[in-house]
C-alpha positions in Angstrom: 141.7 -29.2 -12.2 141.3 -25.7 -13.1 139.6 -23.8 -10.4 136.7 -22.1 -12.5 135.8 -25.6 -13.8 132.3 -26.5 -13.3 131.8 -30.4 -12.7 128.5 -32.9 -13.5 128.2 -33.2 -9.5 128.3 -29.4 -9.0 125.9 -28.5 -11.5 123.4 -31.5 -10.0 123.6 -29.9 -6.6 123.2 -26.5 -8.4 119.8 -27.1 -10.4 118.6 -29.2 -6.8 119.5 -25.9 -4.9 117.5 -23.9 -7.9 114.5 -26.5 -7.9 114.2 -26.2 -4.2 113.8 -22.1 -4.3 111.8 -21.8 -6.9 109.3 -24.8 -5.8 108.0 -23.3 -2.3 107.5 -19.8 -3.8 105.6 -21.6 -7.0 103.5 -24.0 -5.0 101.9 -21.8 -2.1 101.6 -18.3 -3.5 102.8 -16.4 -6.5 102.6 -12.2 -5.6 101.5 -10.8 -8.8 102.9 -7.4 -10.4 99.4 -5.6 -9.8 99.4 -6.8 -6.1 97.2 -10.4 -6.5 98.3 -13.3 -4.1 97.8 -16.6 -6.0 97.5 -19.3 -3.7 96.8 -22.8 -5.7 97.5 -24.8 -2.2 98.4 -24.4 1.4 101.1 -25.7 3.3 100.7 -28.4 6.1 99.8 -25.9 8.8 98.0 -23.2 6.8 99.1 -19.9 5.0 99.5 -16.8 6.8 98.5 -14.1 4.3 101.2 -11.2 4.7 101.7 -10.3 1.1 99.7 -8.0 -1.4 97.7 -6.0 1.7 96.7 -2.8 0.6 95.3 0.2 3.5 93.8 3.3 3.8 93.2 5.7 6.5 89.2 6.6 7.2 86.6 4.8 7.2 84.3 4.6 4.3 81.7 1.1 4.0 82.1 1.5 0.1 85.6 0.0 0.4 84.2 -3.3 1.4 82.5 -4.3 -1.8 84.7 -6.3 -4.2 84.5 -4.2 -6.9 85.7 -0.9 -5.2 89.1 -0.1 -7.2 92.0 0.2 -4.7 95.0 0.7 -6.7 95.8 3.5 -5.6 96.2 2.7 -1.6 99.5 1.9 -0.2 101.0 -1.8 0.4 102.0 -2.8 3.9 102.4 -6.2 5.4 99.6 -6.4 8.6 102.2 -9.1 10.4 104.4 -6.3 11.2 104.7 -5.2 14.7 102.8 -2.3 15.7 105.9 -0.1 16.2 107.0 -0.4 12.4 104.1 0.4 11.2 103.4 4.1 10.2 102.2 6.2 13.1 98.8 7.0 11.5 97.2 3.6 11.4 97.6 3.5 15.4 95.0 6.6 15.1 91.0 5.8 14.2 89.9 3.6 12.1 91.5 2.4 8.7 91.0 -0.8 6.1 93.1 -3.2 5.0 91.8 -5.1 1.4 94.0 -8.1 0.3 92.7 -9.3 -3.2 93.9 -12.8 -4.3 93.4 -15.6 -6.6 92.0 -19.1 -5.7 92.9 -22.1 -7.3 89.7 -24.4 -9.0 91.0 -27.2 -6.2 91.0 -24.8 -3.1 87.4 -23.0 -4.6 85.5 -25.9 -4.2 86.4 -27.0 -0.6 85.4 -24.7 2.6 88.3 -22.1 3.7 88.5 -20.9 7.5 90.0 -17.9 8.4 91.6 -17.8 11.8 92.0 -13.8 12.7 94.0 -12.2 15.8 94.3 -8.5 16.0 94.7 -6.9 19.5 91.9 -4.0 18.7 88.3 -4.4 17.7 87.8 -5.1 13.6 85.1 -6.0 10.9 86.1 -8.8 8.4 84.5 -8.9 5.1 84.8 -11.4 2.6 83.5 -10.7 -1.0 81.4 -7.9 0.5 80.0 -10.0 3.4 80.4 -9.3 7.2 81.4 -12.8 8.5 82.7 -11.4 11.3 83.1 -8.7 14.0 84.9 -8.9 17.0 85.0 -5.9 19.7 83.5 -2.5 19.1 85.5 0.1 17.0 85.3 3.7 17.4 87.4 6.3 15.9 89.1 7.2 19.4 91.2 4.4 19.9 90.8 4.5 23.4 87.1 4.2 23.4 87.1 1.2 21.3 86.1 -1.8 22.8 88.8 -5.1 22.0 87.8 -8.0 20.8 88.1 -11.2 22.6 90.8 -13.7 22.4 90.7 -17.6 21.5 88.1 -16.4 18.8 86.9 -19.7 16.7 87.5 -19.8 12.9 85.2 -17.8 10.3 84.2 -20.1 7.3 84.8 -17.8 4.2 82.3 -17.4 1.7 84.3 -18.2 -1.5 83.1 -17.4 -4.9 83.2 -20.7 -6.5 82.8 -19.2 -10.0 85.5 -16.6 -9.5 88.6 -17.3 -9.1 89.6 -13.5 -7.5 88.3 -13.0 -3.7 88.5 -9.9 -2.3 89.2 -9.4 2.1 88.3 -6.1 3.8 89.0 -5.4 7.3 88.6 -2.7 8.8 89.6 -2.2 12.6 90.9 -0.1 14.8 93.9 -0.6 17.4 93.4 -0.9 20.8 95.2 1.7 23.0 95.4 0.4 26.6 96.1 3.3 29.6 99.6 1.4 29.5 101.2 0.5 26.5 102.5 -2.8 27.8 104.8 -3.7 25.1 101.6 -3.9 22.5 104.1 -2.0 19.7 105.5 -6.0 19.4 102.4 -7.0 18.4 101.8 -7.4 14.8 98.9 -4.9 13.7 96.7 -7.9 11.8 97.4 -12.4 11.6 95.0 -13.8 8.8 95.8 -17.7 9.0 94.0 -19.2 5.7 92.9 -22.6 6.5 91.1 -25.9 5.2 88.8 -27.7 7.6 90.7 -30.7 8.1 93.9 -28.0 9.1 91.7 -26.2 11.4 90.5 -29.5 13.3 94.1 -30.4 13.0 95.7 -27.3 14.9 92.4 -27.2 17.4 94.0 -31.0 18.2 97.3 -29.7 18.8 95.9 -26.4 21.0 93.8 -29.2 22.9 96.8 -31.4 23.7 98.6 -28.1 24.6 96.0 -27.0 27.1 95.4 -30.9 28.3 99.5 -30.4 29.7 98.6 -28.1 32.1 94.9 -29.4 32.7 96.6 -33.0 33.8 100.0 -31.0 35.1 97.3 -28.9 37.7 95.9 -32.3 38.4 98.9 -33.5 39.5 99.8 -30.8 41.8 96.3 -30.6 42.9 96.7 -34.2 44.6 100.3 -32.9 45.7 98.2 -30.2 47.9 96.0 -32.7 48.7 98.7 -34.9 50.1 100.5 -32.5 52.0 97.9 -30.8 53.6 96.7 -34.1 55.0 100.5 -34.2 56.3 100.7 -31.1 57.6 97.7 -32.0 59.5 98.6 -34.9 61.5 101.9 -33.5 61.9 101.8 -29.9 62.6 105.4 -30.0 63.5 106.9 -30.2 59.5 106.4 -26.8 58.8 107.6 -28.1 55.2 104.7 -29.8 54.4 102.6 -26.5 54.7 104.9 -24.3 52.7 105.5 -27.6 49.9 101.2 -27.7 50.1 100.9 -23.4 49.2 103.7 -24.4 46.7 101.4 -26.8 44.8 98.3 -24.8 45.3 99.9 -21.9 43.6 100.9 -24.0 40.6 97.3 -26.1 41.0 95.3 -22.5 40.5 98.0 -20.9 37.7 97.9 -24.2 35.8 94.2 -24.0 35.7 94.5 -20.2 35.2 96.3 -21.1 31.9 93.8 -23.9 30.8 90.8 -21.7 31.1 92.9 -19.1 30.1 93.4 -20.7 26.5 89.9 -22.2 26.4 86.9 -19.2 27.5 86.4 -16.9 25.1 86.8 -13.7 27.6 87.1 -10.2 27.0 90.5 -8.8 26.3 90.5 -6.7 30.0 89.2 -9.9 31.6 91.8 -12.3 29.9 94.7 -9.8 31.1 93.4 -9.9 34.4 93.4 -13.5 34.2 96.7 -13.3 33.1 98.0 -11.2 35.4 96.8 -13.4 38.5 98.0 -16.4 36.9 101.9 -15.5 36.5 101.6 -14.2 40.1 100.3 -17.4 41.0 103.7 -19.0 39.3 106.1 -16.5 41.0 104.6 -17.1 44.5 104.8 -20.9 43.5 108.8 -20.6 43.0 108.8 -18.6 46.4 106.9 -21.0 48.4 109.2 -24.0 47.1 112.3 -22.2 48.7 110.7 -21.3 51.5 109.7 -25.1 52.6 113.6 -26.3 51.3 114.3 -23.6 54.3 111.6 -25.5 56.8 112.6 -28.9 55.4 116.5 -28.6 56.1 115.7 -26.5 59.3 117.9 -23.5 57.5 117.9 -19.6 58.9 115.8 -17.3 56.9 119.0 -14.9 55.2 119.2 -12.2 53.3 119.4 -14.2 50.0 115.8 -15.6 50.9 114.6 -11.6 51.2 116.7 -10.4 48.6 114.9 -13.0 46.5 111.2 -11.1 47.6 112.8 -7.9 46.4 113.5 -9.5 43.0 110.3 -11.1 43.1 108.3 -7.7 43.0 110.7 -6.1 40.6 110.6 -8.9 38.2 106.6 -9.1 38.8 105.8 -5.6 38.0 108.3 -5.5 35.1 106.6 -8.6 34.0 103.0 -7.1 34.4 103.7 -3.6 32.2 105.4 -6.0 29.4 102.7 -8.6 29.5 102.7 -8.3 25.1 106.2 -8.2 25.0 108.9 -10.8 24.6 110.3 -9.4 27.7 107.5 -10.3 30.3 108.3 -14.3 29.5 111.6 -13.3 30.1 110.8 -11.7 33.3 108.9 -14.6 34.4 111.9 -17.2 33.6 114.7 -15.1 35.6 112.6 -15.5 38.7 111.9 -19.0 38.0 116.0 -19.4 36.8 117.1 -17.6 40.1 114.9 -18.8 42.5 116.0 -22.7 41.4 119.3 -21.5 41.8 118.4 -20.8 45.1 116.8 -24.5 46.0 119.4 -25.9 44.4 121.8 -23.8 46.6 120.1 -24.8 49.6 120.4 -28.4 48.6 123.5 -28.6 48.3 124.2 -27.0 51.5 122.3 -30.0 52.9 124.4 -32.6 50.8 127.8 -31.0 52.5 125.9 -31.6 55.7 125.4 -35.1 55.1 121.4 -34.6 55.4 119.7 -38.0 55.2 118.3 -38.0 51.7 119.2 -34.5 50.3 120.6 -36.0 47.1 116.9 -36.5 46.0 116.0 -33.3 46.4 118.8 -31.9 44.5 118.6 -34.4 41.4 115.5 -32.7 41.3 115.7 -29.2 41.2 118.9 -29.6 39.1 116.8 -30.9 36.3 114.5 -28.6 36.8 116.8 -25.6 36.7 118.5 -27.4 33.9 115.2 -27.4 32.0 114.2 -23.7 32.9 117.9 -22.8 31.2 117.0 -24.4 27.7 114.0 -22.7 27.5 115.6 -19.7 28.4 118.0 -19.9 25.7 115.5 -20.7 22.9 113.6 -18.1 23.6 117.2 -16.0 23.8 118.0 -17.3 20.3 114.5 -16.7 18.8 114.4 -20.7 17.9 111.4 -21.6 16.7 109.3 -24.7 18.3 106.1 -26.1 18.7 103.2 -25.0 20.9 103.0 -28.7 22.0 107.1 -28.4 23.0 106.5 -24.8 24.6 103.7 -26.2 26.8 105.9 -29.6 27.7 109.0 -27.4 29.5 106.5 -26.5 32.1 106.0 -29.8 33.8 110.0 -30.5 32.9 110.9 -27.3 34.9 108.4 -27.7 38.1 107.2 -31.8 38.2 111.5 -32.7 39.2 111.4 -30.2 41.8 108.0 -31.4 43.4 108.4 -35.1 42.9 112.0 -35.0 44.1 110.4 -33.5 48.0 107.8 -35.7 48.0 110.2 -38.6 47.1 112.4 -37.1 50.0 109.2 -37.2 52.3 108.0 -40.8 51.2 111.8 -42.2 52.3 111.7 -40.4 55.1 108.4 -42.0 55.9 109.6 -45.3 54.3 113.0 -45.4 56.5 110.4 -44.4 59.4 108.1 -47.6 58.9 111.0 -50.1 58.7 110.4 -50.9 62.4 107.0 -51.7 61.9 107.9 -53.8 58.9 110.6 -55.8 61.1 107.4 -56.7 63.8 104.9 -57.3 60.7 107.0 -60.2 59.1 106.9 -62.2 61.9 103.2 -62.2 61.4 103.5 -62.9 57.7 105.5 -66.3 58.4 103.2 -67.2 60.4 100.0 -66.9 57.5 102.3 -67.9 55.0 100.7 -71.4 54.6 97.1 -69.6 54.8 98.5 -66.7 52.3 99.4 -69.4 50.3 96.3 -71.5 50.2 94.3 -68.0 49.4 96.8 -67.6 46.3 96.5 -70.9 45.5 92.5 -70.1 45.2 92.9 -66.7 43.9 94.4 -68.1 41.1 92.0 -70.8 40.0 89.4 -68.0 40.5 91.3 -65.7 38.4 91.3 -68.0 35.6 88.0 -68.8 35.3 86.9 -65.2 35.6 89.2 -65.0 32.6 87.5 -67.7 31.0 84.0 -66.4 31.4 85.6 -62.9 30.4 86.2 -63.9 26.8 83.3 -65.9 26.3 81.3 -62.9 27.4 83.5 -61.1 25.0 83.3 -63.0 22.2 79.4 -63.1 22.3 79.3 -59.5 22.5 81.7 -59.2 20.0 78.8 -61.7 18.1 76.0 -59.7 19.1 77.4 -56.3 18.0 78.6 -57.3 15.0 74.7 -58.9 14.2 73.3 -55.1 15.8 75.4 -53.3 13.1 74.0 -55.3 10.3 71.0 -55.0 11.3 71.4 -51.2 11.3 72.9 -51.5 8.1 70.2 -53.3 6.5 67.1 -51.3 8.1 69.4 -48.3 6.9 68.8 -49.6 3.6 65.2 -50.9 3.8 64.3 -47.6 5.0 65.5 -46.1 2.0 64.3 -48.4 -0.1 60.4 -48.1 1.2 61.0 -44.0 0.7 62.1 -44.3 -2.4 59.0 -47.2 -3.4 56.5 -44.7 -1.7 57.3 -41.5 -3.7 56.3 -43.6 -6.9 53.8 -46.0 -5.3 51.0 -43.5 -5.9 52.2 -41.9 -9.4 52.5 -45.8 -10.9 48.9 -46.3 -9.5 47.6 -43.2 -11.2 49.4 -43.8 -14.3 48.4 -47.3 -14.6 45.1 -46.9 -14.0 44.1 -43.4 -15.7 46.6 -42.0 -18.1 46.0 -44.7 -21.4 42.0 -44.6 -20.8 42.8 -40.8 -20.2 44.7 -40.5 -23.3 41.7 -42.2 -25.3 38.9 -40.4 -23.7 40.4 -36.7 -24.7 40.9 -38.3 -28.4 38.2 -40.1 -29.1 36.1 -36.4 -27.5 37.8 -34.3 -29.9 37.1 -36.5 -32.7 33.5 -37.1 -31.6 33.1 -33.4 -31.4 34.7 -32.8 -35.3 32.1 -35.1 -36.3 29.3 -33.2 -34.2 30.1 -30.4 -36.0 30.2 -32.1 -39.8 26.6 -34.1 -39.2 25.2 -30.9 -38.4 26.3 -29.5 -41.6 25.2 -32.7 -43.2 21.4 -32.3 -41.6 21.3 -28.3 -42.5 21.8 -29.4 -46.2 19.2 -32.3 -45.9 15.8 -32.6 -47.2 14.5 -33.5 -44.2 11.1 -32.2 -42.7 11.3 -29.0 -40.5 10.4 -30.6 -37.5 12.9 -33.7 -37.4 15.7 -31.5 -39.1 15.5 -29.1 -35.9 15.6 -31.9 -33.0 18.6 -33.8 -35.0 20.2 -30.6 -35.1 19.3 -29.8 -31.2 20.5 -33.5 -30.6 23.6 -32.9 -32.5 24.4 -29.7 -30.4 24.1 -31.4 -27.0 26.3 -33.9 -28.1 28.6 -31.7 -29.3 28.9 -30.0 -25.8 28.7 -32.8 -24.1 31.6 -33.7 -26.2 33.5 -30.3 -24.9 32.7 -31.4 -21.4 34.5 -34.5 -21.7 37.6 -33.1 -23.1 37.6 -30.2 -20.3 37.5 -33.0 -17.9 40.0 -35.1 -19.6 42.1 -32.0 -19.2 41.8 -31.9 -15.4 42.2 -35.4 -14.6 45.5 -35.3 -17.2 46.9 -32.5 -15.0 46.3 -34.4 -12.0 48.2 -36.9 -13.1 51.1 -34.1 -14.2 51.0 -32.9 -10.6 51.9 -36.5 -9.3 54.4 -37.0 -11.8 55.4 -33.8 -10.3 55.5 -34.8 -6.7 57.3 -38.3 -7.8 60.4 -36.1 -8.4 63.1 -36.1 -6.6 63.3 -33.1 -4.3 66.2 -30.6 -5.1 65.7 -29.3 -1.8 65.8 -25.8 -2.8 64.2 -23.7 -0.1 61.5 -21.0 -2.2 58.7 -18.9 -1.1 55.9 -21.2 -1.0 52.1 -20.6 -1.3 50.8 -23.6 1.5 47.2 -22.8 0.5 47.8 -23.3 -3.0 49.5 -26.3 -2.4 47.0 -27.6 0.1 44.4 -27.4 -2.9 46.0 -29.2 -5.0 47.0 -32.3 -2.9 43.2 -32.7 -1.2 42.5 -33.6 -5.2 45.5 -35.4 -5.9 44.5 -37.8 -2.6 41.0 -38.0 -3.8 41.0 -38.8 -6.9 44.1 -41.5 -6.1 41.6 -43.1 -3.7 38.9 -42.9 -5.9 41.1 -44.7 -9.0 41.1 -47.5 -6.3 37.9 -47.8 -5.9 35.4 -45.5 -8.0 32.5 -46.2 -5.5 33.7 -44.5 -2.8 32.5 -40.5 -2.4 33.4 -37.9 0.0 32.8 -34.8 1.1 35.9 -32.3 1.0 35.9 -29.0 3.0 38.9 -26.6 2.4 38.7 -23.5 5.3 41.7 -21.4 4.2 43.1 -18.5 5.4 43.0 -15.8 2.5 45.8 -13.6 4.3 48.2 -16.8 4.8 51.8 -15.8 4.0 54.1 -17.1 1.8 55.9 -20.0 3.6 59.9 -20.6 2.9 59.9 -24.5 2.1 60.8 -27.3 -0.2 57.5 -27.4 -2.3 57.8 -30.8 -3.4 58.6 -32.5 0.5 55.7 -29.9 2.2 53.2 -31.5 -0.8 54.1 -35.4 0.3 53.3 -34.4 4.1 50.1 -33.0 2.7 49.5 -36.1 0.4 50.0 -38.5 3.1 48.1 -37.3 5.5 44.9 -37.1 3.2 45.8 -40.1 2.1 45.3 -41.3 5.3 42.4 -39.1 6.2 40.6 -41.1 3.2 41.4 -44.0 3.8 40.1 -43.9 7.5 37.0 -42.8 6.3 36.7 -45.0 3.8 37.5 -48.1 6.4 34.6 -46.5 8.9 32.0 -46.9 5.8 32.9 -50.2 4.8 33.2 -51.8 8.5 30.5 -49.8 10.6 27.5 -49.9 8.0 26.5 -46.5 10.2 23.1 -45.1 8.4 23.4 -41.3 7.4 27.2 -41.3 7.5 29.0 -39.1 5.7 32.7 -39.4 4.9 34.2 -36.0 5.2 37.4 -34.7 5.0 38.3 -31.4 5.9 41.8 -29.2 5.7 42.3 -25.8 7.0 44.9 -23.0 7.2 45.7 -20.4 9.6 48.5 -17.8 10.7 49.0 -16.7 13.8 52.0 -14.8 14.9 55.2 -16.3 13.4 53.7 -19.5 12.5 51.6 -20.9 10.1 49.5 -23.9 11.1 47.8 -26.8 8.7 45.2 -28.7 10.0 44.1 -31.9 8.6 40.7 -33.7 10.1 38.6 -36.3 9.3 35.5 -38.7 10.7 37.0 -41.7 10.1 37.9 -45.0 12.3 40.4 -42.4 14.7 43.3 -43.9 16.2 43.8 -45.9 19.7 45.4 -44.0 22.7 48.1 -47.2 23.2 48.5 -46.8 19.1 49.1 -42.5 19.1 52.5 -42.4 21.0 53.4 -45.0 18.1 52.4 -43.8 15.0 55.6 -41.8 13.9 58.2 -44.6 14.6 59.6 -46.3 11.2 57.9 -49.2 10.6 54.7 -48.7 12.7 51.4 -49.3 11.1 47.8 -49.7 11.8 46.9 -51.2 7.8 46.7 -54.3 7.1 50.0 -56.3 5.6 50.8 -55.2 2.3 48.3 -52.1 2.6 51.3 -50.0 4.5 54.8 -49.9 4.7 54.5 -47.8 8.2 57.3 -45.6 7.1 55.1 -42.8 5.5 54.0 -40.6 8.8 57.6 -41.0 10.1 59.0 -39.5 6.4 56.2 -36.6 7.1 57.6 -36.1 10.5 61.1 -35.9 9.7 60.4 -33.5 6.8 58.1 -31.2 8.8 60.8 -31.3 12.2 64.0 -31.5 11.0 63.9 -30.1 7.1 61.5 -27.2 7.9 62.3 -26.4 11.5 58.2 -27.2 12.4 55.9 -29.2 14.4 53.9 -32.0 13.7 51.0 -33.8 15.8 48.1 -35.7 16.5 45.1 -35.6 18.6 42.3 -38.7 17.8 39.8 -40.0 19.5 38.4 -43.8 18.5 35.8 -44.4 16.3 35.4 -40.2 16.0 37.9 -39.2 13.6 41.6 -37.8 14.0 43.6 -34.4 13.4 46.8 -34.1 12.6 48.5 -30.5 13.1 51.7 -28.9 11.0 53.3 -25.9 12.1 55.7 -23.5 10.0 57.6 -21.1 11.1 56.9 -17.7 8.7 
């Protein structure tokens, strides 16, 4: 075959090699000729936005808003370290805006933005601040850094735009010492979805849970050892092995808290700092009880290893942002293995009871320590979760293979004992036996009683959760029946009378009108022409009066269709006096389309200079309704069971403002409400009324409207056979 020849298998792999370029650049983000990221998805773990940044030295707030024109600043990619940056955006303040376009999928789901800068910086979205972290200044070194593990900021998107527009404007933080901060990249803007962000807050937990459960570990290692130390003063090991596992206990922890508080960026150094000297004096104190344990001559090598300790150390502390001062940190840890795996297998050539133990440890250990070494070497890329796991692989071997070696030497030690004890055990083994024999049966039947007590939980649960379900439901139900309980009432019993009432007026009065022009062209006497026409006029207003009437009772019933609605839970400035006005009638005249013999007196005290209350109109109005509702209907019970002479039924509502709040009162003489009853009467359910008279849902609707829609208070102070008063509070 000719060797320019193209085959059908070649080209297939050619157009798969094509497809696979051109689909990850065309499914995350497409960078536009005038500079305008598309993003119509994001990856698994989020999009880092690094193209189509534009920036500008000064400060000016103008360039925050969306539709400031920056075309003519210069491009730059934020994820670049510090040191290739240009020199004058490590000097004052500058802004960084990155427009880009959001797919209709990705515009109607809440984005998270997760940002890391190591200065102090403003983020705007779409010309909001929605978030600031530190304190800029235009002298770098005056400006305050933000804090680190800073929580996500929800972005407010433009749903009905499909360009968004990012502004930050910061400033770098310039420590005394540089330590290595020109390898840290100037901005990191991780665009995220919700579910990604609870995702990566998962793996960050599980990360920070390795050393939480690792310090654990070496906190019960202390424990032990201490405890050894003290009943046996005379293995020094135990001591050194005990300051060995409180160093690791205290820069595990140190690491845990480290990555969880959200501390200042001086604090969080500091914290850092004590924590990798905790780790280096850890690796120290494990050679130095190897030396007590084999009973080995402090050398050269052992001080030699201090020297390097402190080198490494304070190499490791100016570097802390760098690459270098992990480095640093692993050499130590790398040499001073070395070291305890030296010293072991001095021990193993010396035939040291159990030394093998101790060096299958710290061989793993340094093995471990050597990977990670060379990843980090070779810039391989890995996991948080994997980063965090090479710590327990590089220092658990070590410190379980010594307290392995400790635990045979106090196994080998007990073996005499053991010999003594099993002549004892022959002797119970008929009673040991019996026990077992009884332990058994007992087992079993505790098992038995287990899943029967099991199985009617299971039963019982399963009956709670439909019960939950279905009061769930009946709850909903009974809200949704009493929003149009009192509208069908009304309507029912008022609107086709209403409807003939305002005719048949308007009719009557057009006939009014024509027998008066019939009598002026009469030939009746003077005397009875004028009283039919008098006659004729009364009736005609009387006629007017009915129709004005009609007219008010037909927009009563237009304010309860009103209140039937369903809320749209739109928050407006609301006028409470206004509303309370209104309601006192609608409850009045709903009563009174019940039963048209009842009267009451109504007394409105309200506060002329009462401000405007943000609220859902329509839910504030059904608190109002049924609570006058009630107030009538107490009243009404007192005059139909008491038979009181000279009682009046009076019901009386009142606003006032005072401070920040705005407080509704609601009072009436009625039957009042028993002291055992008042700690009940806003449970679902509850009800004083007769059955069918009360679903006992309505004052625990008003309750959860007024506390946990409107942020407000709502109470109750009664006295029996008095009256009651119920109390709303607002806040302004």
């Amino acid at each position: 075959m000719a060797r320019g020849a193209v085959t059908p298998t070649s080209m297939r792999y050619l157009l798969l090699l094509v497809v696979l370029w051109i689909l990850p650049a065309a499914g995350v983000a497409a960078q536009s000729a005038d500079t305008i990221l598309t993003i119509n998805h994001l990856p698994k773990n989020g999009l880092l936005l690094e193209k189509g940044w534009r920036y500008h030295v000064g400060d000016n707030s103008e360039w925050a808003k969306p539709d400031f024109d920056d075309s003519g600043w210069d491009t730059i990619s934020p994820t670049w370290s510090q040191q290739d940056l240009p020199p004058r955006l490590m000097n004052g303040i500058n802004w960084l805006r990155l427009r880009f376009h959001l797919g209709d999928s990705l515009r109607q789901q809440a984005l998270l933005a997760q940002i890391s800068q190591l200065g102090a910086m403003e983020i705007y979205c779409n010309g909001r601040l929605v978030q600031r972290q530190g304190k800029l200044h235009p002298d770098p070194s005056r400006a305050t850094p933000g804090p680190i593990n800073v929580d996500p900021v929800v972005l407010p998107i433009a749903v009905g735009s499909a360009e968004q527009v990012l502004a930050v404007r910061l400033v770098s933080w310039a420590p005394p010492v540089r330590l290595g901060t020109g390898e840290v990249p100037l901005l990191r803007v991780w665009l995220r979805t919700v579910p990604q962000v609870l995702v990566s807050t998962a793996e960050q937990e599980v990360s920070r849970t390795i050393f939480y459960v690792v310090g654990g570990i070496f906190g019960l290692l202390m424990l032990l050892h201490f405890a050894f130390f003290h009943y046996n003063p005379a293995q020094l090991a135990n001591r050194y092995f005990a300051l060995y596992a409180l160093s690791l206990t205290l820069a595990s922890l140190g690491v845990y808290y480290g990555s969880t508080l959200s501390l200042a960026r001086v604090p969080a150094l500091v914290l850092s700092g004590i924590t990798f000297t905790l780790f280096f004096l850890g690796s120290m104190w494990a050679v130095r009880a190897l030396y007590a344990l084999f009973n080995f001559r402090l050398g050269s090598i052992y001080y030699a290893l201090w020297g390097c300790l402190i080198v490494l150390l304070l190499f490791h502390h100016f570097h802390l942002f760098s690459t270098l001062s992990f480095l640093s940190y692993l050499a130590f840890v790398v040499l001073a293995t070395a070291e305890q795996l030296r010293l072991t297998v001095r021990a193993l050539r010396q035939r040291q009871r159990g030394a093998w133990i101790i060096g299958s440890g710290f061989a793993l250990g340094l093995l471990c320590a050597l990977l990670f070494a060379s990843l980090i070497v070779t810039e391989v890329r890995f996991s948080m979760q994997l980063e965090n796991f090479f710590y327990p692989l590089i220092y658990l071997p070590p410190a379980l293979g010594i307290s392995l070696f400790l635990a045979r030497e106090f196994a080998l030690d007990s073996q005499l004992l053991q010999l003594k004890l099993d002549e004892v055990k022959r002797l119970s083994a008929q009673t040991l036996a019996q026990e077992q024999e009884k332990q058994t049966l007992l087992a079993q039947q505790n098992e038995t009683l287990e899943q029967q007590v099991q199985q009617r939980t299971a039963a019982l649960q399963r009956s709670l959760t439909e019960l939950r379900t279905t009061q769930t439901q009946l709850i909903q139900r009974e809200k949704m029946a009493s929003l149009g309980e009192l509208t069908a009432g009304i309507a029912h019993e008022i609107q086709n009378p209403l409807n003939f009432v305002t005719n048949f007026a308007d009719v009557s009065t057009e006939l009014c009108h024509e027998a008066q022009e019939v009598v002026a062209g009469s030939a009746y006497p003077a005397p009875q022409k004028g009283a039919l026409a008098e006659l004729l006029s009364d009736l005609g207003e009387n006629q007017v009066k009915i129709t004005q009437h009609g007219q008010r009772a037909a927009s009563i019933v237009r304010g309860m269709l009103e209140h039937a609605r369903a809320s749209t839970g739109e928050r407006l400035p609301t006028n409470v006096n206004a509303l309370c006005e209104e309601y006192l009638r609608l409850a009045y005249q709903g009563l009174r389309a019940k039963d048209k013999t009842f009267n009451a007196t109504l007394t409105s005290d309200l506060d002329p200079d009462l401000p405007l209350v943000t609220a859902v109109a329509s839910d504030l109005g059904r608190v109002l309704l049924n609570l006058l509702t009630n107030a009538f209907y107490a009243v009404r019970q007192r005059q139909q069971q008491s038979g009181e002479n000279g009682y009046v039924p009076t019901v009386r509502i009142s606003t006032r403002h005072g401070g920040n709040q705005v407080k509704i009162q609601v009072q009436d003489n009625g039957t009042g409400i028993p002291d055992h009853v008042k700690a009940k009467v806003f449970q679902p359910f509850f009800t004083t009324k007769p059955s069918g008279e009360g679903t006992g849902l309505g004052l625990s609707l008003s309750y959860d409207i007024v506390t946990k829609g409107h942020g407000g208070t709502l109470t109750v102070e009664s006295e029996e056979g008095k009256g009651s008063e119920f109390s709303i509070t607002l806040p302004v």
